[in-house]
KEPA-545698 format. One record per atom (N, C-alpha, C): atom name; x, y, z. Coordinates in Angstrom, 2 decimals. Layout:
<atoms>
+------+---------+---------+---------+
! atom !      xx !      yy !      zz !
+------+---------+---------+---------+
!   CA !       X !       Y !       Z !
...
+------+---------+---------+---------+
</atoms>
This chain:
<atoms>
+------+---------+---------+---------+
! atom !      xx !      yy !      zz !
+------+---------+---------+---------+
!    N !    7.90 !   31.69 !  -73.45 !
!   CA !    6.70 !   32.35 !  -73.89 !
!    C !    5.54 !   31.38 !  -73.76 !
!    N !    4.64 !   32.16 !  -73.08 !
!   CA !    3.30 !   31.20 !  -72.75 !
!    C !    2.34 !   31.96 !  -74.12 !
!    N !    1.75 !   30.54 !  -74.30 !
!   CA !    0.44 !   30.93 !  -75.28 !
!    C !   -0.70 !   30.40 !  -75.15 !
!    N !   -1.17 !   30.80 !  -75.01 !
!   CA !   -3.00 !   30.54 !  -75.15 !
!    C !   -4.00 !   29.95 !  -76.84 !
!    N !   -4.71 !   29.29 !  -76.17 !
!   CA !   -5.84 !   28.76 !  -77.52 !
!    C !   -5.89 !   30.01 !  -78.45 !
!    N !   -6.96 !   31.15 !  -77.71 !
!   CA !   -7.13 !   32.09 !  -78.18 !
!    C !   -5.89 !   33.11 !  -79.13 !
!    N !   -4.94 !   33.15 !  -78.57 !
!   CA !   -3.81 !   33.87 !  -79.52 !
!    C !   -3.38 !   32.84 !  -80.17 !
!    N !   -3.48 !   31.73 !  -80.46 !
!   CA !   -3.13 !   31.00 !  -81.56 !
!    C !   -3.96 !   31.56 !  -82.87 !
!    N !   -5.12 !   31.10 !  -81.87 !
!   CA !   -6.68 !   31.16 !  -83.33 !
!    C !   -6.66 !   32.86 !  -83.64 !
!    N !   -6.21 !   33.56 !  -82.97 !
!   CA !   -6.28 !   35.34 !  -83.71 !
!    C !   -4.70 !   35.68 !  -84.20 !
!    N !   -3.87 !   34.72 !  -83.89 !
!   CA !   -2.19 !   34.90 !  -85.05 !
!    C !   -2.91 !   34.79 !  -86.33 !
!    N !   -2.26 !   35.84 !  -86.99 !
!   CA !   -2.29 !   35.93 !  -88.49 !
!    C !   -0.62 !   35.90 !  -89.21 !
!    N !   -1.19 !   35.49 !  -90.58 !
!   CA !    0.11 !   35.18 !  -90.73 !
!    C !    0.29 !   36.07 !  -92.35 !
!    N !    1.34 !   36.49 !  -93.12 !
!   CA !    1.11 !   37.17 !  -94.57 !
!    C !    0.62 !   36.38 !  -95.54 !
!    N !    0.38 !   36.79 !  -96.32 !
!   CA !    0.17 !   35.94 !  -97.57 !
!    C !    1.40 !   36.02 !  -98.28 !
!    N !    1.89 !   34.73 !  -99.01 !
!   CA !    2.88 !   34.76 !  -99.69 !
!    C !    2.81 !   33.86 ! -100.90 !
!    N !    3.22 !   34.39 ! -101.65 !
!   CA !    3.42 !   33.13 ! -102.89 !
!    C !    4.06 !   31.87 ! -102.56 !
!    N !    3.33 !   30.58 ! -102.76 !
!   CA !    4.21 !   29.60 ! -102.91 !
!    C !    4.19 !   29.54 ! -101.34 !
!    N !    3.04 !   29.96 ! -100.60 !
!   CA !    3.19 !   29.87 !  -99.72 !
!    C !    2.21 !   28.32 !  -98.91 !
!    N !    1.93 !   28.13 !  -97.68 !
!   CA !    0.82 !   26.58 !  -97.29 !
!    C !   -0.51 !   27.23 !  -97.87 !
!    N !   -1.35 !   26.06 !  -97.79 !
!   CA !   -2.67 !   26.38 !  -97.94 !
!    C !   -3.28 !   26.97 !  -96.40 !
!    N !   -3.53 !   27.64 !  -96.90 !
!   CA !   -4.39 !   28.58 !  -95.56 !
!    C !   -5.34 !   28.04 !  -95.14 !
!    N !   -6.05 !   27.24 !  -95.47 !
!   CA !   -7.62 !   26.64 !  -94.99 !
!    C !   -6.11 !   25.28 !  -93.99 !
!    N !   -5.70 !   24.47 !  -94.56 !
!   CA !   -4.86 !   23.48 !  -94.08 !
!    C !   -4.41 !   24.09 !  -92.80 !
!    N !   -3.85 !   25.79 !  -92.55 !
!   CA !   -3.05 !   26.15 !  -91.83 !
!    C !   -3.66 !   26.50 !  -90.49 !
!    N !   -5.19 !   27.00 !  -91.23 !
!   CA !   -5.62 !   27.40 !  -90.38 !
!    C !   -6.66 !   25.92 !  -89.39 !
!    N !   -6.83 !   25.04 !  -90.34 !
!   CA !   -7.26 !   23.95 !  -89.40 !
!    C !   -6.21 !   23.69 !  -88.15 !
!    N !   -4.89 !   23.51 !  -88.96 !
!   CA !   -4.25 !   23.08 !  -87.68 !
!    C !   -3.95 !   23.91 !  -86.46 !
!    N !   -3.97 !   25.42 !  -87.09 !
!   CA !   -3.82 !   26.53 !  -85.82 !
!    C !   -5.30 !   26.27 !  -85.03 !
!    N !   -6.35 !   25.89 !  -85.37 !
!   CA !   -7.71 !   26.02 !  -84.67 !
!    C !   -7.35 !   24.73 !  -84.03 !
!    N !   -7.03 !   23.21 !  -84.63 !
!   CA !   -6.61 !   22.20 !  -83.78 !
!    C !   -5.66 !   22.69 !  -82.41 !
!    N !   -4.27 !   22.81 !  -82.86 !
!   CA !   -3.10 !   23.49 !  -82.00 !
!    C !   -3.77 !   24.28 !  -81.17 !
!    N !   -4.80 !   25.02 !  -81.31 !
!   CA !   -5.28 !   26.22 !  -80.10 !
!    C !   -6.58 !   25.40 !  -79.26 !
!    N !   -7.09 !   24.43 !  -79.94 !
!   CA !   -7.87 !   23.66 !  -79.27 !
!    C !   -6.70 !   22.68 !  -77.78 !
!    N !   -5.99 !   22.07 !  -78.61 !
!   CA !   -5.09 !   21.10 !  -78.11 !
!    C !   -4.13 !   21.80 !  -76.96 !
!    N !   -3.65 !   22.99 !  -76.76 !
!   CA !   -3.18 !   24.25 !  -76.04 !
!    C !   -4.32 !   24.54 !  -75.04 !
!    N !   -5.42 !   24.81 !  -75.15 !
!   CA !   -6.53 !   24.80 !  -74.44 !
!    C !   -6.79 !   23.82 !  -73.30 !
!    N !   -6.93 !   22.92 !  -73.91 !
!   CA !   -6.83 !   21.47 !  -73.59 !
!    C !   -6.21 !   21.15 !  -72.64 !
!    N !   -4.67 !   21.67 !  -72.70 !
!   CA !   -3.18 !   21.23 !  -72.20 !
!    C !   -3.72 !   22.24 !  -70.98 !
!    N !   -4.08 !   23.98 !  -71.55 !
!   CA !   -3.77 !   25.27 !  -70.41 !
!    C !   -5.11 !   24.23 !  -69.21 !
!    N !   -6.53 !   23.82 !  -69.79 !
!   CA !   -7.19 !   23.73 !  -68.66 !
!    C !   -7.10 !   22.15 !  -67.56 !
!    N !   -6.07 !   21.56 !  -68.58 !
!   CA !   -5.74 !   20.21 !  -67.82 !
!    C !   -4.61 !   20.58 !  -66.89 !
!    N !   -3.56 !   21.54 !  -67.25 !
!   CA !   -2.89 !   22.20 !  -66.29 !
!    C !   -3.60 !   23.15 !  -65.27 !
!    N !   -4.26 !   23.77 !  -65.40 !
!   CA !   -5.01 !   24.90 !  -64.48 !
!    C !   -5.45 !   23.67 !  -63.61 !
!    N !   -5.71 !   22.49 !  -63.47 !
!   CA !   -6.56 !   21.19 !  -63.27 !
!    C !   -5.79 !   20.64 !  -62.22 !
!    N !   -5.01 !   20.41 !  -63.21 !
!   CA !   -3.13 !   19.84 !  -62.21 !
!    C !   -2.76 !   20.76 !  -61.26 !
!    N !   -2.72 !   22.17 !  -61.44 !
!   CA !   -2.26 !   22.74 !  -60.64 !
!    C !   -2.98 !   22.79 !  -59.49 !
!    N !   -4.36 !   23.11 !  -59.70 !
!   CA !   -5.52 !   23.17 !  -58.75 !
!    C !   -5.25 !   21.69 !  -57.78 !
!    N !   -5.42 !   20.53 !  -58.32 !
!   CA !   -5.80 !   19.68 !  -57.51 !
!    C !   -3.80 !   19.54 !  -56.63 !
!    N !   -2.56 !   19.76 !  -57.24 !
!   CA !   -1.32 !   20.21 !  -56.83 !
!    C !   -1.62 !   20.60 !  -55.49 !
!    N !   -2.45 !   22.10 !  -55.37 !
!   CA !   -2.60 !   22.80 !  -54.79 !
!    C !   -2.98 !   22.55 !  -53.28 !
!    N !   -4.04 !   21.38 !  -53.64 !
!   CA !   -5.19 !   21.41 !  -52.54 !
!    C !   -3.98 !   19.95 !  -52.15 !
!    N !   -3.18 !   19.10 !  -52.93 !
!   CA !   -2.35 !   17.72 !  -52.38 !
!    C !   -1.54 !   18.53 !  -51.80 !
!    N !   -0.82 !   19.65 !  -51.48 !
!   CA !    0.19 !   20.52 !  -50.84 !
!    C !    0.12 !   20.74 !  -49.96 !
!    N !   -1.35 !   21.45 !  -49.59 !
!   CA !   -2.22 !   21.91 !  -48.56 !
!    C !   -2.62 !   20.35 !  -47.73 !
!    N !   -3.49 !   19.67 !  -48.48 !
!   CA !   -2.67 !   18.06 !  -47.41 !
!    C !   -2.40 !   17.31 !  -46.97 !
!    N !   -0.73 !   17.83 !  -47.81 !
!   CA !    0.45 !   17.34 !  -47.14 !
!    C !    0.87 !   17.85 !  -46.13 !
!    N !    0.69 !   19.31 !  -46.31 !
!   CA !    0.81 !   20.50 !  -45.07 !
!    C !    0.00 !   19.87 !  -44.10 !
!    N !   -0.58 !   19.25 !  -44.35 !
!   CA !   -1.85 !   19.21 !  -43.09 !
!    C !   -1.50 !   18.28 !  -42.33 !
!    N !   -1.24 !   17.23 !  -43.13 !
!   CA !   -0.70 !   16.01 !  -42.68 !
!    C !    0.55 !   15.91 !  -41.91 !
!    N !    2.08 !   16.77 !  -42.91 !
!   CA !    2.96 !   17.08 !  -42.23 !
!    C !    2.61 !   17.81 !  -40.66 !
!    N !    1.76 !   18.49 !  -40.46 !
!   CA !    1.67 !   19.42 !  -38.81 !
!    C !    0.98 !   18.02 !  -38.60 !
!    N !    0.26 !   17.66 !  -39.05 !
!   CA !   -0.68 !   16.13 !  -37.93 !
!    C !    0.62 !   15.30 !  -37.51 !
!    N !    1.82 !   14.95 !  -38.61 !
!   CA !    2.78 !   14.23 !  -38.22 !
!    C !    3.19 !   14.66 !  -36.97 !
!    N !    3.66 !   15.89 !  -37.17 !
!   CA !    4.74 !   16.63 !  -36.16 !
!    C !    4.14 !   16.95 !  -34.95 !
!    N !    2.63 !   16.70 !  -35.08 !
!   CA !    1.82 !   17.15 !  -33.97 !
!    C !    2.04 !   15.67 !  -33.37 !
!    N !    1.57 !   14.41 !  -33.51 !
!   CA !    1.62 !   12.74 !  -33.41 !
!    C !    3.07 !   12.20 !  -33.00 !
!    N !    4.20 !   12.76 !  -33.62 !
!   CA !    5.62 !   13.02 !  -33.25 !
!    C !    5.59 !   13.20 !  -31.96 !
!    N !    5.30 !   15.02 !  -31.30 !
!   CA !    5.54 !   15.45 !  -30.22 !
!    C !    4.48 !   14.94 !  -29.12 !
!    N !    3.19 !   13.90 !  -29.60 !
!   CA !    2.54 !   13.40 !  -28.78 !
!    C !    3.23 !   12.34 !  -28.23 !
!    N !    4.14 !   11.99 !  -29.18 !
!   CA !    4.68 !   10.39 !  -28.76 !
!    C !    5.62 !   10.55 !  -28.10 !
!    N !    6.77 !   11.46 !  -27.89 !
!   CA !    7.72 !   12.15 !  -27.69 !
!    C !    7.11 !   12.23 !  -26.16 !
!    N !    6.04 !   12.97 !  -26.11 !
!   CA !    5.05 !   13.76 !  -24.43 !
!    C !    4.85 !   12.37 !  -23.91 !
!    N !    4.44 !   10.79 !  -24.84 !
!   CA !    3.85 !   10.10 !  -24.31 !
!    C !    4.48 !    9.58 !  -23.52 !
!    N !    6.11 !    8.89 !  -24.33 !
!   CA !    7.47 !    8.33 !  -24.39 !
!    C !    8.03 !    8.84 !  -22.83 !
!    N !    8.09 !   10.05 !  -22.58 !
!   CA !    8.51 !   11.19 !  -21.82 !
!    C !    7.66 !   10.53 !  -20.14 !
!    N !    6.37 !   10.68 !  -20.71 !
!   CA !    5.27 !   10.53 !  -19.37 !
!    C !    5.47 !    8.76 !  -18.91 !
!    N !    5.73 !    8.14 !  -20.17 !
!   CA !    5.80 !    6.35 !  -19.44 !
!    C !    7.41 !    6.52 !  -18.99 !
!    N !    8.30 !    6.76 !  -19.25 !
!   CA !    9.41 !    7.07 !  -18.33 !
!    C !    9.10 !    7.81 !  -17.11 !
!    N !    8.74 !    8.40 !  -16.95 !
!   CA !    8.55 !    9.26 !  -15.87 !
!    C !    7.79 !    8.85 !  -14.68 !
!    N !    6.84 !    7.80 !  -15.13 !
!   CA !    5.54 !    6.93 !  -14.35 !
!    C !    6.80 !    5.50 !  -14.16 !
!    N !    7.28 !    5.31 !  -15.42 !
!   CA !    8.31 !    3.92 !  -14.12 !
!    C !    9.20 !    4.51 !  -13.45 !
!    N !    9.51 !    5.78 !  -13.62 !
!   CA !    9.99 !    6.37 !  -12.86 !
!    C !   10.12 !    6.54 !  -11.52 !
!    N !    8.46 !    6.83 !  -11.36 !
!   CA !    7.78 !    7.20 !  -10.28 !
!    C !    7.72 !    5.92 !   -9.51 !
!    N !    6.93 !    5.22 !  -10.33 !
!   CA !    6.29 !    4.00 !   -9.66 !
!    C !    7.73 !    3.14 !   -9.05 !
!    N !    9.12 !    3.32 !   -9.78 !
!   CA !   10.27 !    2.26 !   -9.19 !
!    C !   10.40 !    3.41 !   -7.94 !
!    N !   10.10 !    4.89 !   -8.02 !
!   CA !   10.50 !    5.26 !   -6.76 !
!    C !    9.82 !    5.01 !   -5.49 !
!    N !    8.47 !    5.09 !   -6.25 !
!   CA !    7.13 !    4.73 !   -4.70 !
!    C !    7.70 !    3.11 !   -4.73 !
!    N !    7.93 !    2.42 !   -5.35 !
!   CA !    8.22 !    0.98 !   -4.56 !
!    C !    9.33 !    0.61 !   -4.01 !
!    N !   10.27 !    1.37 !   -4.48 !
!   CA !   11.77 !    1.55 !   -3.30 !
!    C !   10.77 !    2.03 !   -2.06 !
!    N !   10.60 !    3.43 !   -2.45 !
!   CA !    9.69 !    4.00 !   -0.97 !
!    C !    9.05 !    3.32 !   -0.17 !
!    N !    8.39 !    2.46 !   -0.77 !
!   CA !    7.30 !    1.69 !   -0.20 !
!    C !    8.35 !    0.38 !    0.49 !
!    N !    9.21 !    0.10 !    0.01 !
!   CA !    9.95 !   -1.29 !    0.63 !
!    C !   10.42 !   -0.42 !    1.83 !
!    N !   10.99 !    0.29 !    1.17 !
!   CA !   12.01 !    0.89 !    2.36 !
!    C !   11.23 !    1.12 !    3.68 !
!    N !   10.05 !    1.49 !    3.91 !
!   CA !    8.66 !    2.03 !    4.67 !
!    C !    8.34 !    0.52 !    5.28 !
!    N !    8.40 !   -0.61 !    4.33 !
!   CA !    8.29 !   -1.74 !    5.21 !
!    C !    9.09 !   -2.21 !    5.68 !
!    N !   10.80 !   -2.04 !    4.97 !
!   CA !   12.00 !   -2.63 !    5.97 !
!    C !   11.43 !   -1.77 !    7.42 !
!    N !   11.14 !   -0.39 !    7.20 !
!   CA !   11.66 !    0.39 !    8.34 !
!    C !   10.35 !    0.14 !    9.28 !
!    N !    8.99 !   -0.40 !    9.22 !
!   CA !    7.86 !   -0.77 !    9.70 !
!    C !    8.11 !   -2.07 !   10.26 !
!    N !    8.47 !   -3.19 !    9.40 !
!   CA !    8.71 !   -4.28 !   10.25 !
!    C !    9.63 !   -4.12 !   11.29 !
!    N !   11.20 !   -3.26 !   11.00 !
!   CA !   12.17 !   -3.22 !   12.14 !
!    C !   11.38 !   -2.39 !   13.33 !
!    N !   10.69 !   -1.60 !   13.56 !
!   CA !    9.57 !   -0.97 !   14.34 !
!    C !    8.74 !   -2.25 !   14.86 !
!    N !    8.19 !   -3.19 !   13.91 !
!   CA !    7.40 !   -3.85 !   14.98 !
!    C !    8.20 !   -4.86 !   15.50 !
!    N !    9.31 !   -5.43 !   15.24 !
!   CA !   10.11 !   -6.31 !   15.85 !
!    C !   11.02 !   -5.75 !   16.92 !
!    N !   10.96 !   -4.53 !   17.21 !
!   CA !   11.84 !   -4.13 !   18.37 !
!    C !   10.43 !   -3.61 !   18.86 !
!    N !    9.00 !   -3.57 !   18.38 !
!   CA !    8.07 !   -3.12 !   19.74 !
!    C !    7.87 !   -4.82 !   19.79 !
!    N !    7.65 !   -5.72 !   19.27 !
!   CA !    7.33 !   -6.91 !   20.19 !
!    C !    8.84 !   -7.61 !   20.92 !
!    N !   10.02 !   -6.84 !   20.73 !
!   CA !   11.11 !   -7.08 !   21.96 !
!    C !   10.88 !   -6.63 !   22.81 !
!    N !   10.57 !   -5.22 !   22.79 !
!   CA !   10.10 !   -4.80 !   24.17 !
!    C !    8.54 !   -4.91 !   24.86 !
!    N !    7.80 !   -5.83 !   24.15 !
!   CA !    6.86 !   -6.14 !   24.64 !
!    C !    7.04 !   -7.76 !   25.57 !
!    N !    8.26 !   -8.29 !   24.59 !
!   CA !    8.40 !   -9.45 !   24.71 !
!    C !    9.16 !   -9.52 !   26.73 !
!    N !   10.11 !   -8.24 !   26.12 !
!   CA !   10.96 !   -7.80 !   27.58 !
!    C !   10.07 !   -7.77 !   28.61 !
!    N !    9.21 !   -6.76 !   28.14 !
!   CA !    8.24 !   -6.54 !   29.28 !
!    C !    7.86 !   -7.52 !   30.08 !
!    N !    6.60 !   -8.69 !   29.06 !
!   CA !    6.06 !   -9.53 !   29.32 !
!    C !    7.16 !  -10.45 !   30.29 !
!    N !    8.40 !  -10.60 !   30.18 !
!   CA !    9.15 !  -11.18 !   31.36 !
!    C !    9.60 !  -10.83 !   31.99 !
!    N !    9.85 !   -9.43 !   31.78 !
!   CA !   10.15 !   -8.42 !   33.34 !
!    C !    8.53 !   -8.75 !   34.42 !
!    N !    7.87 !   -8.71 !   33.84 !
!   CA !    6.18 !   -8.99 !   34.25 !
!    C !    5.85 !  -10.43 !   35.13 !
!    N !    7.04 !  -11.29 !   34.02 !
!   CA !    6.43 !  -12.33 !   34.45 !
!    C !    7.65 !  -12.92 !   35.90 !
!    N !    8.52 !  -11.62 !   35.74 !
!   CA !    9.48 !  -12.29 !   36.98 !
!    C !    9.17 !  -11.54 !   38.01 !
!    N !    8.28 !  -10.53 !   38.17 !
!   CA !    8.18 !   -9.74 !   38.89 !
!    C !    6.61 !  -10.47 !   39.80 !
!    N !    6.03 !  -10.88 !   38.47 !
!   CA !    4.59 !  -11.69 !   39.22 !
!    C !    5.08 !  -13.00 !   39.90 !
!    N !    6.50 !  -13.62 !   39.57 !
!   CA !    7.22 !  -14.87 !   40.02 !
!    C !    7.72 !  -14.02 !   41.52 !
!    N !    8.36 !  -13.07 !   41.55 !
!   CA !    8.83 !  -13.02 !   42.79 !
!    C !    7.91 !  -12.45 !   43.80 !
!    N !    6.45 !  -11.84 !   43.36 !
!   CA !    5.49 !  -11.19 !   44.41 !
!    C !    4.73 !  -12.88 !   44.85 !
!    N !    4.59 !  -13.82 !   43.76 !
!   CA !    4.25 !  -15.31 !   44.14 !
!    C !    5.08 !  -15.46 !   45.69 !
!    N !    6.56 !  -15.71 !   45.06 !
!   CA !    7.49 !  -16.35 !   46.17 !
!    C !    7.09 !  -15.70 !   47.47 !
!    N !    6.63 !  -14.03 !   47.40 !
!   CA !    6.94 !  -13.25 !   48.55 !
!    C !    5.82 !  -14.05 !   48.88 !
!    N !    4.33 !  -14.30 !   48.46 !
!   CA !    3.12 !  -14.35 !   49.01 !
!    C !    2.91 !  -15.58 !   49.46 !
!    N !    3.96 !  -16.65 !   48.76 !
!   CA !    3.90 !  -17.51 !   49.27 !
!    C !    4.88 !  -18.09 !   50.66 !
!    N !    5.91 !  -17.04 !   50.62 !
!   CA !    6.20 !  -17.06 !   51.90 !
!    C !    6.01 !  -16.46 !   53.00 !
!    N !    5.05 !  -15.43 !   52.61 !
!   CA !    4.25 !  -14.71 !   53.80 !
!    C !    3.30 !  -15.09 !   54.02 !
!    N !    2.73 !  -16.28 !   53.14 !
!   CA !    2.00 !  -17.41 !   53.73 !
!    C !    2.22 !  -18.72 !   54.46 !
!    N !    3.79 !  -18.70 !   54.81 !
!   CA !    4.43 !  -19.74 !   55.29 !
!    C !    4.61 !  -19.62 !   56.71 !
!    N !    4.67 !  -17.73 !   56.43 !
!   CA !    5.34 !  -17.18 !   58.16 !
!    C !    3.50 !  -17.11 !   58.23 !
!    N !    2.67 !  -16.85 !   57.80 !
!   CA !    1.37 !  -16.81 !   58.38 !
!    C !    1.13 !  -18.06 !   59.00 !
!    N !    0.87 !  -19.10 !   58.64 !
!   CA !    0.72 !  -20.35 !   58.67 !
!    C !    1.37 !  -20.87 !   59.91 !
!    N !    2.86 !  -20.90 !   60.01 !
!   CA !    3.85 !  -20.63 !   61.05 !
!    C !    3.25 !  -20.12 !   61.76 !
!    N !    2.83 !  -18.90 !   62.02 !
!   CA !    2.77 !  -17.70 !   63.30 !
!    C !    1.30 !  -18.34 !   63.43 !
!    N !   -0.16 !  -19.01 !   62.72 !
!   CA !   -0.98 !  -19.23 !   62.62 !
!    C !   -0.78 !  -20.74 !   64.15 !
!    N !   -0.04 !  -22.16 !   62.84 !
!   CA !    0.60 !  -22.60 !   64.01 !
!    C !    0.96 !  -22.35 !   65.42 !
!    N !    2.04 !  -21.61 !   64.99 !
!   CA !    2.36 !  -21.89 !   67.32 !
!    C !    1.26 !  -20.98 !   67.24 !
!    N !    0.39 !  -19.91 !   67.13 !
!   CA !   -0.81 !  -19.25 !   67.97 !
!    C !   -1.39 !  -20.71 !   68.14 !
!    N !   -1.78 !  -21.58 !   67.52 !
!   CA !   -2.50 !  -22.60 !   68.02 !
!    C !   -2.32 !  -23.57 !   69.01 !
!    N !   -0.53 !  -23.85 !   68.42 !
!   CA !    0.16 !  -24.24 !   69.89 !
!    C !   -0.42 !  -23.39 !   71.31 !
!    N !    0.18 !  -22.78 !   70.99 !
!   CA !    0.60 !  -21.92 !   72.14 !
!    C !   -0.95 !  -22.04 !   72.90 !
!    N !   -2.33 !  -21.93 !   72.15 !
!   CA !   -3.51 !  -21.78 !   72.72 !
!    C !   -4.20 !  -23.22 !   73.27 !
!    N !   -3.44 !  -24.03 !   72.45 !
!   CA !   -3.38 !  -25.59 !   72.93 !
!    C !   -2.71 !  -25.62 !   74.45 !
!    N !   -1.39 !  -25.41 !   74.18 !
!   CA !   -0.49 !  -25.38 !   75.22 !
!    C !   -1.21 !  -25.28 !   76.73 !
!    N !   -2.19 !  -23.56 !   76.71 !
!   CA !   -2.70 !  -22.88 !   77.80 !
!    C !   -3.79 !  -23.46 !   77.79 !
!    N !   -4.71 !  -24.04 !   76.81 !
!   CA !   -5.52 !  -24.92 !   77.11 !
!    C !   -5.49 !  -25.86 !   77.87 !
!    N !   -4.45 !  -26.42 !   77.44 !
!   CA !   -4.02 !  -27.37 !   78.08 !
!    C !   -3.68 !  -27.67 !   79.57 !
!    N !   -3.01 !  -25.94 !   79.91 !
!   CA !   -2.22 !  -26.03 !   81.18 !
!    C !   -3.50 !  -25.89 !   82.29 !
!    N !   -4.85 !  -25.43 !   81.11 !
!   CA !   -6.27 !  -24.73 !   82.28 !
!    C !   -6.78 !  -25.73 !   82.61 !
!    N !   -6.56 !  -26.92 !   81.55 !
!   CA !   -7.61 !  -28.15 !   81.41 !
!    C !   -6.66 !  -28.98 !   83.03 !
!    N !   -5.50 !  -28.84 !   83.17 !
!   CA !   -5.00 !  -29.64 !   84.40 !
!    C !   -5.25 !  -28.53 !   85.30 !
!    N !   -5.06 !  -27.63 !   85.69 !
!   CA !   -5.48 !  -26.33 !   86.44 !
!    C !   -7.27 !  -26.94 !   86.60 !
!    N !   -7.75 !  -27.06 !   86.02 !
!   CA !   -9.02 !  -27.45 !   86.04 !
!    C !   -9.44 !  -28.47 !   86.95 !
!    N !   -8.37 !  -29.52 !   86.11 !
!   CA !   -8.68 !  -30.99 !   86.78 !
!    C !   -8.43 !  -30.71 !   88.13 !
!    N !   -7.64 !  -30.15 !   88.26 !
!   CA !   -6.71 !  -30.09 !   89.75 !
!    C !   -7.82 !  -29.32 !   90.71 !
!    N !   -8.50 !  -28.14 !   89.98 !
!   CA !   -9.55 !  -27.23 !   90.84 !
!    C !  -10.43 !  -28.46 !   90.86 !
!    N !  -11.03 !  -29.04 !   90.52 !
!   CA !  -11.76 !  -30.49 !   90.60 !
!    C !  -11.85 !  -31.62 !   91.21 !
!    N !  -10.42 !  -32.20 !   91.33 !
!   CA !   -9.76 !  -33.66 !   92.03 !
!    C !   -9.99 !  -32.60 !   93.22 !
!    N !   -9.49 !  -31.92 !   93.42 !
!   CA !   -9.58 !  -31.04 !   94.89 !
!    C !  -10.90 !  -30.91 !   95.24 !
!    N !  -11.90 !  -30.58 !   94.49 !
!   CA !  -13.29 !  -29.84 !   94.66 !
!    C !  -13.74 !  -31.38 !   94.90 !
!    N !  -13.85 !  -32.38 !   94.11 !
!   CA !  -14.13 !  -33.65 !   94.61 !
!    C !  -13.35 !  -34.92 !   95.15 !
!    N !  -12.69 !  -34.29 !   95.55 !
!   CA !  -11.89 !  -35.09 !   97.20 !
!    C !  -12.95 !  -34.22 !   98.26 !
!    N !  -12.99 !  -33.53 !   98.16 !
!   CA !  -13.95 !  -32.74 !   98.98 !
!    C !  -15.39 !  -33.64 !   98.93 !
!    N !  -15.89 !  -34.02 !   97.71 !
!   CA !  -17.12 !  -34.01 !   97.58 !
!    C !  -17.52 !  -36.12 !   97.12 !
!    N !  -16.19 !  -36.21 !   96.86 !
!   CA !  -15.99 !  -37.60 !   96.55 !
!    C !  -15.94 !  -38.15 !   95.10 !
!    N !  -16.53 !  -37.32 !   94.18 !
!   CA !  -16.55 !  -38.04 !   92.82 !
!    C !  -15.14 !  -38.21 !   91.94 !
!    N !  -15.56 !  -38.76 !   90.65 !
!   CA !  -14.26 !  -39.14 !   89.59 !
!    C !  -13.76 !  -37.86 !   88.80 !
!    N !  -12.60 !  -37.16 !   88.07 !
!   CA !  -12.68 !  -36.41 !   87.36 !
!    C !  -11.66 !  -36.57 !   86.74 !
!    N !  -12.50 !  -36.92 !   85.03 !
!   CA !  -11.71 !  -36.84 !   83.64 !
!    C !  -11.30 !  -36.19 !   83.16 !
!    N !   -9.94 !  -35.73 !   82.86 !
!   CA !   -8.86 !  -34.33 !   82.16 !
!    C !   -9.55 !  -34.40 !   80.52 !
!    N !   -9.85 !  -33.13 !   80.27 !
!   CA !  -10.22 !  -33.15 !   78.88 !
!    C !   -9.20 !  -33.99 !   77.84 !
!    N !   -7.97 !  -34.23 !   77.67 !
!   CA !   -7.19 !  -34.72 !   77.46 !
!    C !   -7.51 !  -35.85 !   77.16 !
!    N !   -7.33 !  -36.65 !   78.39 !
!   CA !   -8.04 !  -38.30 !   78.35 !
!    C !   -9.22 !  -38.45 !   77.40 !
!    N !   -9.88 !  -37.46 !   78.11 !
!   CA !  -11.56 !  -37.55 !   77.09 !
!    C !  -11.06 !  -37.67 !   75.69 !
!    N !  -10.84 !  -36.45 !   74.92 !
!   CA !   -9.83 !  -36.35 !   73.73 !
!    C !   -9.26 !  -37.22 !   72.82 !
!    N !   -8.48 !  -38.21 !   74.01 !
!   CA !   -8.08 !  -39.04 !   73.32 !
!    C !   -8.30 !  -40.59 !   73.35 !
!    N !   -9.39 !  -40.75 !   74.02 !
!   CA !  -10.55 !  -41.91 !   73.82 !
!    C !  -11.58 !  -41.82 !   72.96 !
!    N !  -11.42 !  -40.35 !   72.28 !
!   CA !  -12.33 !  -40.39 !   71.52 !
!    C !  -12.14 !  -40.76 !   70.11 !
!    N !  -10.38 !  -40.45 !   69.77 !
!   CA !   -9.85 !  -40.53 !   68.89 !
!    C !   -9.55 !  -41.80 !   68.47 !
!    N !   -9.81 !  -42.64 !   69.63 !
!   CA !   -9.25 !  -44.36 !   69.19 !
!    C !  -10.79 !  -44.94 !   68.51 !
+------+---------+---------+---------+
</atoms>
């Protein structure tokens, strides 16, 4: 049974012989309904401010659970990023094993090349230099050979000459001789 200030201070009670003093009884029922008062609006007080610490805690509890599932989302996303990131750097190695083996078999076959190149410019040398040998050669005896007939015109000469001057009486020098008096 709940009671109030007010139904204290309006309880009546009988009169009886030999009974309390009523002024005494009634101080303390007006105290007691004061002190009840007191209690109902310090509780109405408690409950109120109860009320609004509930509300938050409520508030707080969803902020927890909200801060929880952020950390949980956060926890979730930094796994997921070393995740990522150990996969792009496998990826990424793997992209350079497989890039360097690409440029080391293109500078083999550049390397190939460059001496397929350079034996091929070695043997068009040899050819050019021995088709400068048979030139040279064939250059040679043409010179012989024009020496030779020079030669054979220059006595053909002399001879049309010693003849032409036995006829006429004078001396005649073979280009030859000349040639090679000039050379001493």
């Amino acid at each position: 049974m709940r009671l109030t200030g007010e139904e204290i201070r309006r309880q009546e009670f009988s009169v009886k012989l030999r009974g309390y003093d009523r002024l005494d009884v009634d101080a303390f029922l007006h105290a007691a309904a004061d002190a009840v008062d007191e209690l109902s609006r310090r509780n109405e007080e408690l409950e109120k401010r109860c009320a609004e610490l509930s509300t938050q805690v409520q508030v707080l509890q969803e902020r927890e659970e909200t801060l929880q599932r952020a950390l949980v989302a956060v926890n979730e996303l930094r796994e997921e990023a070393n995740s990522r990131s150990q996969s792009l750097r496998q990826k990424a190695e793997r992209e350079a094993v497989r890039m360097e083996e690409e440029a080391g078999e293109a500078a083999r076959r550049v390397r190939e090349d460059a001496e397929h190149e350079v034996a091929r410019l070695r043997e068009e040398a040899a050819a050019l230099a021995h088709r400068q040998e048979r030139m040279v050669r064939s250059m040679l005896d043409t010179i012989r050979a024009q020496l030779r007939l020079a030669e054979e015109e220059d006595e053909r000469l002399v001879h049309d000459m010693a003849r032409l001057q036995g006829r006429e009486g004078g001396k005649v020098i073979s280009l030859n001789t000349k040639a090679e008096g000039e050379r001493s």
